[in-house]
C-alpha positions in Angstrom: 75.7 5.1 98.1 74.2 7.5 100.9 70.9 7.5 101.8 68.1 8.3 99.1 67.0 11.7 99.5 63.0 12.4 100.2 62.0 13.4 97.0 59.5 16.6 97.1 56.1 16.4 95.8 55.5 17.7 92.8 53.9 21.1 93.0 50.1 21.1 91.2 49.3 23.1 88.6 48.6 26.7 88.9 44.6 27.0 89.1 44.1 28.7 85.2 41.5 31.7 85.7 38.0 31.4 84.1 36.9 33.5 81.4 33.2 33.6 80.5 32.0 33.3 77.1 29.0 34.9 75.9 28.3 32.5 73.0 26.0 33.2 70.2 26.0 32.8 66.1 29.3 35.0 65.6 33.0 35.5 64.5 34.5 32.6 66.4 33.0 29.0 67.0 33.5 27.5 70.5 36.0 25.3 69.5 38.1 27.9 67.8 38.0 29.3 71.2 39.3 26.6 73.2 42.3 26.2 71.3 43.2 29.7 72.2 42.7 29.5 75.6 44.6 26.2 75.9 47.2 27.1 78.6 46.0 30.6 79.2 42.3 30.3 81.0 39.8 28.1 81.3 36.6 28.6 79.3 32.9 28.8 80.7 30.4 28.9 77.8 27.2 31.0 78.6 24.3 30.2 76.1 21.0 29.5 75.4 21.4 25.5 74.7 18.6 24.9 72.9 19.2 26.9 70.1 19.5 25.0 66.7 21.6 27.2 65.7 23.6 26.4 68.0 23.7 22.7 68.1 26.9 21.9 66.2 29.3 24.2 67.4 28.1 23.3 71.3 28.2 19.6 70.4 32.1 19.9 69.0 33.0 21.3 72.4 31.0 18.9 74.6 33.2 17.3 77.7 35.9 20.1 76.6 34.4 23.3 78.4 31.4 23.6 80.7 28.4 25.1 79.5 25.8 27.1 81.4 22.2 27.2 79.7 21.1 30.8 79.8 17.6 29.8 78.4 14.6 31.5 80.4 16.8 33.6 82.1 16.5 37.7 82.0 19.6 39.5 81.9 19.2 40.2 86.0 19.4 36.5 86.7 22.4 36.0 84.1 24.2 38.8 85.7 24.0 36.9 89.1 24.8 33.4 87.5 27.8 35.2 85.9 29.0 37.0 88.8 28.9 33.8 91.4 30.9 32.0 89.0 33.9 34.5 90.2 35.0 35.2 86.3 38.9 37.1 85.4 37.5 38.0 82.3 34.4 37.8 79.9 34.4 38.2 75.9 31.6 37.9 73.1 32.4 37.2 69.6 28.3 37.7 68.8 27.0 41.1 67.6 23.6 40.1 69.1 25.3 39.5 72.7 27.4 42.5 73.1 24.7 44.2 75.3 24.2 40.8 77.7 28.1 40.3 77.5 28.2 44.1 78.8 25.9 43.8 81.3 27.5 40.8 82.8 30.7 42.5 82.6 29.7 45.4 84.6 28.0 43.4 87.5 31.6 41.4 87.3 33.4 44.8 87.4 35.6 43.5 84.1 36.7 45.2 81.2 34.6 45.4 78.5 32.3 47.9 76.7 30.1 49.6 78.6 26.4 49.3 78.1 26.6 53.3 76.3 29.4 52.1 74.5 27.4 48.9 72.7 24.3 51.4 72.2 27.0 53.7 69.9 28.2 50.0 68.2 24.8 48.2 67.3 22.5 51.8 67.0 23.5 52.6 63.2 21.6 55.4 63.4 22.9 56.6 67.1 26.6 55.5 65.8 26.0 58.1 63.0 24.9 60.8 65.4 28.4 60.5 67.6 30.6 60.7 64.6 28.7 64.0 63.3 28.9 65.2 67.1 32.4 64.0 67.5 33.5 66.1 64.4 35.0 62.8 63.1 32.5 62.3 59.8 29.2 63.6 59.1 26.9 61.6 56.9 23.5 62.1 55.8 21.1 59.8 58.3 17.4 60.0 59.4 15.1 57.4 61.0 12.4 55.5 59.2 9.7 53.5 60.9 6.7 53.1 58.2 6.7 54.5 54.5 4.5 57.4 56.2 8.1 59.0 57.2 10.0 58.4 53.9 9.2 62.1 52.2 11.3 63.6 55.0 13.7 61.2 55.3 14.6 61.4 51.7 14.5 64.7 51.7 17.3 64.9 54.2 19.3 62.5 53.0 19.1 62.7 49.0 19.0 59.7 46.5 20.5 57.0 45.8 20.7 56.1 49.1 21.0 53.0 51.5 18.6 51.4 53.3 19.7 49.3 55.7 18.1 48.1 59.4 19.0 49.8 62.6 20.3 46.9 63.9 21.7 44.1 62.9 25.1 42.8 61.1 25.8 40.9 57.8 24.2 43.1 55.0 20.9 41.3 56.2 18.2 43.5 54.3 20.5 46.2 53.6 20.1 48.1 49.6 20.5 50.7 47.4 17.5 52.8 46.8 17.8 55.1 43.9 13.6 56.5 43.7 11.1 57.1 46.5 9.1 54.3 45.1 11.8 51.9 45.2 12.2 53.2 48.8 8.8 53.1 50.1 8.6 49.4 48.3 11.6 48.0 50.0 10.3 49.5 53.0 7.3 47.7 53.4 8.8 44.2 52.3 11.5 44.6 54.8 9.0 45.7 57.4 5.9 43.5 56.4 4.7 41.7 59.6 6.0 44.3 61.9 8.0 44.0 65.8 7.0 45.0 68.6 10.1 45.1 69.9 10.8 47.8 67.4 14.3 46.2 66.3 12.9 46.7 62.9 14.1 50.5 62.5 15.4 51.4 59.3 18.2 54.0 58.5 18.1 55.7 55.6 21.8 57.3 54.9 24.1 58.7 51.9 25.1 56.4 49.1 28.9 56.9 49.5 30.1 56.6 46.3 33.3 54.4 45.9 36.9 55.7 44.1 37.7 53.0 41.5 41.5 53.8 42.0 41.5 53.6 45.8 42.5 50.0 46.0 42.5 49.6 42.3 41.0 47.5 39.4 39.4 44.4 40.1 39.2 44.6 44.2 36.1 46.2 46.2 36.1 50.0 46.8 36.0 49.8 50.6 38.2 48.2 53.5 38.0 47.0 57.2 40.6 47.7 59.6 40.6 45.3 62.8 41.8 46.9 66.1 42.4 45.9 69.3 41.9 48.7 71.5 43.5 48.5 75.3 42.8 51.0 78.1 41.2 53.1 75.4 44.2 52.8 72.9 43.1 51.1 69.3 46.2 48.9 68.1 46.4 48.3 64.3 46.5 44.6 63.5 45.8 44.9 59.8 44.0 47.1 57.0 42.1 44.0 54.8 41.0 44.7 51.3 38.1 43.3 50.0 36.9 41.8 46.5 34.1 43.4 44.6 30.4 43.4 46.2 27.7 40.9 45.1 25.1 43.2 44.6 23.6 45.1 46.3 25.6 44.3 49.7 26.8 41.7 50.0 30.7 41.3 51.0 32.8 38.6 49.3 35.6 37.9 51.2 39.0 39.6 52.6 42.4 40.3 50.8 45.4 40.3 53.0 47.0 42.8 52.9 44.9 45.5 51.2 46.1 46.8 48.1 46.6 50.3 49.2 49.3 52.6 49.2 51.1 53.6 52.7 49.8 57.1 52.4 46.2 55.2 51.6 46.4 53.0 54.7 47.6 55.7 56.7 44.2 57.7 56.5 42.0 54.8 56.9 43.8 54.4 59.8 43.9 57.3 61.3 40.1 57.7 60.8 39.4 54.7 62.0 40.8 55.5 65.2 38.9 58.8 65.5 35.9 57.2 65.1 37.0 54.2 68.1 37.9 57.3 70.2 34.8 58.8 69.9 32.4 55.7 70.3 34.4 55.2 73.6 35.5 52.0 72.6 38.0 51.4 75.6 38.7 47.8 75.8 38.2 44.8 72.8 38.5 43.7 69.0 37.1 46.0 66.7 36.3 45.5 62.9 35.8 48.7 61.1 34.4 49.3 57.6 36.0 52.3 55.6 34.8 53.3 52.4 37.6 54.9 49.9 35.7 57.5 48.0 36.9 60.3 45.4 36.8 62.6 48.8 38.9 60.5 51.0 38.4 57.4 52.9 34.6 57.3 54.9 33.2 55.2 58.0 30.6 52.8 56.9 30.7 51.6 60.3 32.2 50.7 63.3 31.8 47.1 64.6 32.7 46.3 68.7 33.5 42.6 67.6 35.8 40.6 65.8 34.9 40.3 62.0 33.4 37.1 60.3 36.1 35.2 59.1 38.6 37.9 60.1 40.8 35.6 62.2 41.5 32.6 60.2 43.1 35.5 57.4 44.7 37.3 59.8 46.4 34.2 61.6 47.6 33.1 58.3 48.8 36.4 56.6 50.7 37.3 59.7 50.8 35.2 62.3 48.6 37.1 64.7 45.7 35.7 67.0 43.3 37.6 67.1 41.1 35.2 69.2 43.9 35.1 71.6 44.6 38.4 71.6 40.5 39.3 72.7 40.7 36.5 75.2 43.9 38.1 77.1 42.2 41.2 77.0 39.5 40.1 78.7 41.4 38.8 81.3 43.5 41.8 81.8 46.7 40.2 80.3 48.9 41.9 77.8 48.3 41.4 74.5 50.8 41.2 71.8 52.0 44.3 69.7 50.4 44.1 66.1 53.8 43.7 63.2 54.2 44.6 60.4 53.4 47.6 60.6 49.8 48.0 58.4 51.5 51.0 56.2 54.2 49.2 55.9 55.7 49.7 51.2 53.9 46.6 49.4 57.8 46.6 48.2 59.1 45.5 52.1 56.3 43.1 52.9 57.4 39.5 52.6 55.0 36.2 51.7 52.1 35.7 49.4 49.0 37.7 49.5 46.0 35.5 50.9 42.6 35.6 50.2 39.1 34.3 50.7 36.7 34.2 48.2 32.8 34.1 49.6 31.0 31.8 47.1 27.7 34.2 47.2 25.5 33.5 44.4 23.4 36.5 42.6 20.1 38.1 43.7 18.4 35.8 40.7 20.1 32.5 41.6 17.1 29.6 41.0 19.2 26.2 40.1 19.9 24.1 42.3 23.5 23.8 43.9 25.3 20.6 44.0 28.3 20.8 46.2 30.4 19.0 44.9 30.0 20.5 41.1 31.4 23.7 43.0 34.2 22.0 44.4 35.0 20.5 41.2 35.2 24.1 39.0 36.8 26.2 41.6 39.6 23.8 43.3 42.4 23.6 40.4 42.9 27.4 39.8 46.1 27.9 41.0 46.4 29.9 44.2 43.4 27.9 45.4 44.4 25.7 48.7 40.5 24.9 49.7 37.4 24.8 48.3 34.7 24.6 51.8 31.3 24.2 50.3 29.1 22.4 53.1 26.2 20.2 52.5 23.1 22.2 51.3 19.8 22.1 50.9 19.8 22.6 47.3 18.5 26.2 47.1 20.3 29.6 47.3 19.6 32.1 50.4 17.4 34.8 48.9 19.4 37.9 49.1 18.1 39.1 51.7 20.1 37.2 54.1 22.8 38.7 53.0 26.7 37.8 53.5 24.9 34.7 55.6 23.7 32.9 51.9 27.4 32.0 51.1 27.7 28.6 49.7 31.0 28.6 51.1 34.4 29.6 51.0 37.8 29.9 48.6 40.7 29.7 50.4 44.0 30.5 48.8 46.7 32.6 48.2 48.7 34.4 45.3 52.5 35.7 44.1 51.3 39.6 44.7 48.3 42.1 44.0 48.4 41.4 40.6 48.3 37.5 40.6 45.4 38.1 42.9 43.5 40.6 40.6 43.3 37.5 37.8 42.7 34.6 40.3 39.7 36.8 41.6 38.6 37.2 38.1 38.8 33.4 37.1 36.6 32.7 40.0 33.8 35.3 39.2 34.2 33.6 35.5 33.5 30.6 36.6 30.7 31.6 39.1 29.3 33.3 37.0 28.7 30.3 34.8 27.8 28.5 36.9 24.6 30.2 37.6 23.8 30.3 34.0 23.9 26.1 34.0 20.4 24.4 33.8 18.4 24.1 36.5 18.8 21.3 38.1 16.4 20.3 40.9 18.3 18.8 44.2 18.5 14.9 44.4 
C-alpha cells in the first residue's frame, strides 16, 4: 500500500441568501414559510412581537428563524433596520403590510410592488378608478364618508348595490344594500365611533349580478384566478371555483379546478391579466376575484397577495408551491412554469377534484358551537379527508367579521364536478341543521 493521500477538507456550505419577511395575520403562517425556504434562503421575520395575534404562529417558529421586533418603529427606522440586514429578497403574505413590505423593498432596491402600485391594490375605490382609466372594466363607484354623502353616491351608482370599506380584505363589513335607508343604516353602524386615520372610507359600487350557468348549479357565481406575475408578465397558476356565498359576503371555500368551460376560463383569464397590466403589478402572487355575470366575466377585485388558504389547494390539486414560487421571486430566482394549462377540457384533466368547505355559520347563528359535535356530523361524508374545527369560545363571529368567523375548515376531495356538486350539498344540509339545534350554552 502507498502512502495515504491528504484528504481535502470538505468545502462549507454555500452561505443561503436572506429573505425578509414582512409578517403579519395573512395567507401563509411562518412556519409554512420555512418549509419553503428550506434549502433555498434563509428566513428573517420582521414583526411587531407583541401582537396576540401573533403569538402562535411566532412561537411555532421560535429557534427556527430569527425574528426582528418591529414594535415602536416608524416605517423610516424599519427601512434602515431592513436595509443593514443586506436582504436578496423581501415578500409579504399580509394585505395590511404590503405598503411597509414596499417601502422596505424600495430602500433595499428589490423587486416588489411599488408603493403606487400597493395604493392601486388596497384603495378599492382608486383600484376602480385605474380599471375605468385603463379601458379594462368600468364599474359604477363613488366615495362615502358619513350618510351626509349617500344621496349622491346612490345616485351615481344605482341600487342594490355594495357597500364595502375602502380598505381592508376578507368581506369584513362588506353588504348588499338594496334602499337608501338600508344604506344610510349600515353606514352609520359600520362607521359608528369614527377614525381618524380615515381608513374607515366606504365604497359604494354596482351590485354585479351573477350568471347561474357560469360555473353551474350548486357552485358560487364568481372565481379567483392566482397569478404570479414576473418582470411584469402575470403567469396563470389556476382559475379556482368557489361554493355558494354565506350571505351577504362571505366566501366559503375554493374548488379546484373551477367548473368552467375552456372558452369560460379563457376570458377570466384574459381579463384578469388586463386588469394586473394596468395596476402595474410587475413582480409577486396575485389573487384575483372575477365575477361571471349574464354580460361576461367582471373584476371584483384585484388582490397583490397570495389568497387565504389558496396554497394548501393549489399544492394539492396540482402540485404547485405557491409559497415557493413568491419566495424565489423575491429573491430574483426563476420560478417554475404553472401546468396544466388552466383552460385545459375538464375531459384531459387527470385526478380528483379537491375542495375546501369554510364552516361559516349564518348572519343569525346564537347556539353555542361545540367542536367536536361539528367534527362528528361532517367527517364520514365521503369525499371528506379532514374535518379542522379549532377550540372556540363557544360563540359565532357576528357577521361582520366576515370570511374571518369560520369555525373551520372541510377538507376533501371528489370523483368530478358532479360528485362535488352533492358532497357540497350534504354539507350545507347538515350545516344548516346544525344551526337549527337547541341552544346550547358553552361548558
Amino acid at each position: 500500500m502507498g502512502p495515504a493521500r491528504p484528504r481535502r477538507a470538505p468545502s462549507p456550505p454555500p452561505e443561503l441568501p436572506l429573505l425578509l419577511l414582512v409578517h403579519d395575520q395573512g395567507s401563509a403562517a411562518p412556519m409554512r414559510v420555512l418549509a419553503a425556504a428550506r434549502g433555498l434562503c434563509r428566513v428573517v421575520l420582521l414583526c411587531e412581537q407583541g401582537d396576540p395575534e401573533l403569538a402562535a404562529g411566532l412561537r411555532s417558529v421560535a429557534g427556527h428563524a430569527d425574528i426582528v421586533d418591529l414594535t415602536g418603529l416608524d416605517d423610516e427606522s424599519v427601512c434602515r433596520l431592513a436595509a443593514g440586514l443586506s436582504p436578496a429578497g423581501v415578500v409579504t403574505f399580509s394585505e395590511r403590510r404590503l405598503r411597509l413590505t414596499a417601502l422596505v423593498a424600495a430602500a433595499c432596491r428589490l423587486p416588489f410592488h411599488r408603493p403606487e402600485t400597493v395604493d392601486a391594490l388596497t384603495d378599492k375605490f382608486e383600484q376602480r378608478r385605474i380599471l375605468r382609466n385603463g379601458g379594462v372594466q368600468d364599474t359604477r363607484c363613488a366615495l362615502v364618508r358619513d350618510p351626509a354623502g349617500l344621496a349622491g353616491a346612490l345616485a351615481l351608482v344605482g341600487l342594490p348595490a355594495v357597500l364595502k370599506p375602502r380598505f381592508g380584505a376578507g368581506s369584513v363589513d362588506t353588504c348588499l344594500v338594496r334602499s337608501e335607508r338600508e344604506c344610510g343604516s349600515r353606514l352609520a353602524e359600520f362607521t359608528e365611533g369614527g377614525d381618524p386615520a380615515g381608513q374607515r372610507d366606504f365604497v359604494l359600487e354596482e351590485y354585479l349580478h351573477g350568471d347561474p350557468d357560469g360555473a353551474g348549479h350548486g357552485v358560487g357565481d364568481y372565481v379567483s384566478v392566482e397569478s404570479v406575475v414576473v418582470d411584469g408578465e402575470p403567469r396563470t397558476v389556476a382559475v379556482t371555483g368557489k361554493p355558494p356565498l354565506v350571505p351577504p359576503f362571505r366566501e366559503t371555500g375554493h374548488i379546484l379546478p373551477a367548473p368552467l368551460a375552456p372558452p369560460l376560463a379563457a376570458d377570466v383569464i384574459g381579463l384578469e391579466q388586463r386588469a394586473i397590466r394596468a395596476l402595474g403589478v410587475w413582480h409577486g402572487v396575485t389573487h384575483t376575484e372575477v365575477k361571471l355575470t349574464p354580460d361576461g366575466p367582471r373584476i371584483i377585485e384585484v388582490n397583490g397577495r397570495l389568497g387565504g388558504h389558496v396554497a394548501e389547494i393549489v399544492q394539492r390539486a396540482l402540485g404547485y408551491d405557491l409559497v415557493a414560487a413568491a419566495l424565489r421571486g423575491a429573491l430574483g430566482l426563476p420560478v417554475a412554469e404553472p401546468r396544466p394549462a388552466p383552460c385545459e377540457p375538464a375531459s384531459q384533466r387527470h385526478g380528483r377534484v379537491a375542495f375546501q368547505y369554510m364552516l361559516v355559520p349564518p348572519a343569525d347563528a346564537r347556539g353555542a358551537v361545540r367542536p367536536a359535535e361539528l367534527v362528528e356530523e361532517l367527517a364520514g361524508l365521503p369525499g371528506v379527508d379532514l374535518v379542522d374545527v379549532p377550540g372556540t369560545d363557544g360563540r359565532p363571529a357576528h357577521w361582520r367579521a366576515g370570511t374571518a368567523g369560520a369555525l373551520g375548515i372541510v377538507y376533501g376531495s371528489a370523483d368530478d364536478h358532479t360528485a362535488l356538486r352533492a358532497l357540497l350539498d350534504q354539507l350545507q344540509v347538515k350545516m344548516a341543521a346544525f344551526w337549527l339545534k337547541p341552544s346550547v350554552e358553552p361548558v
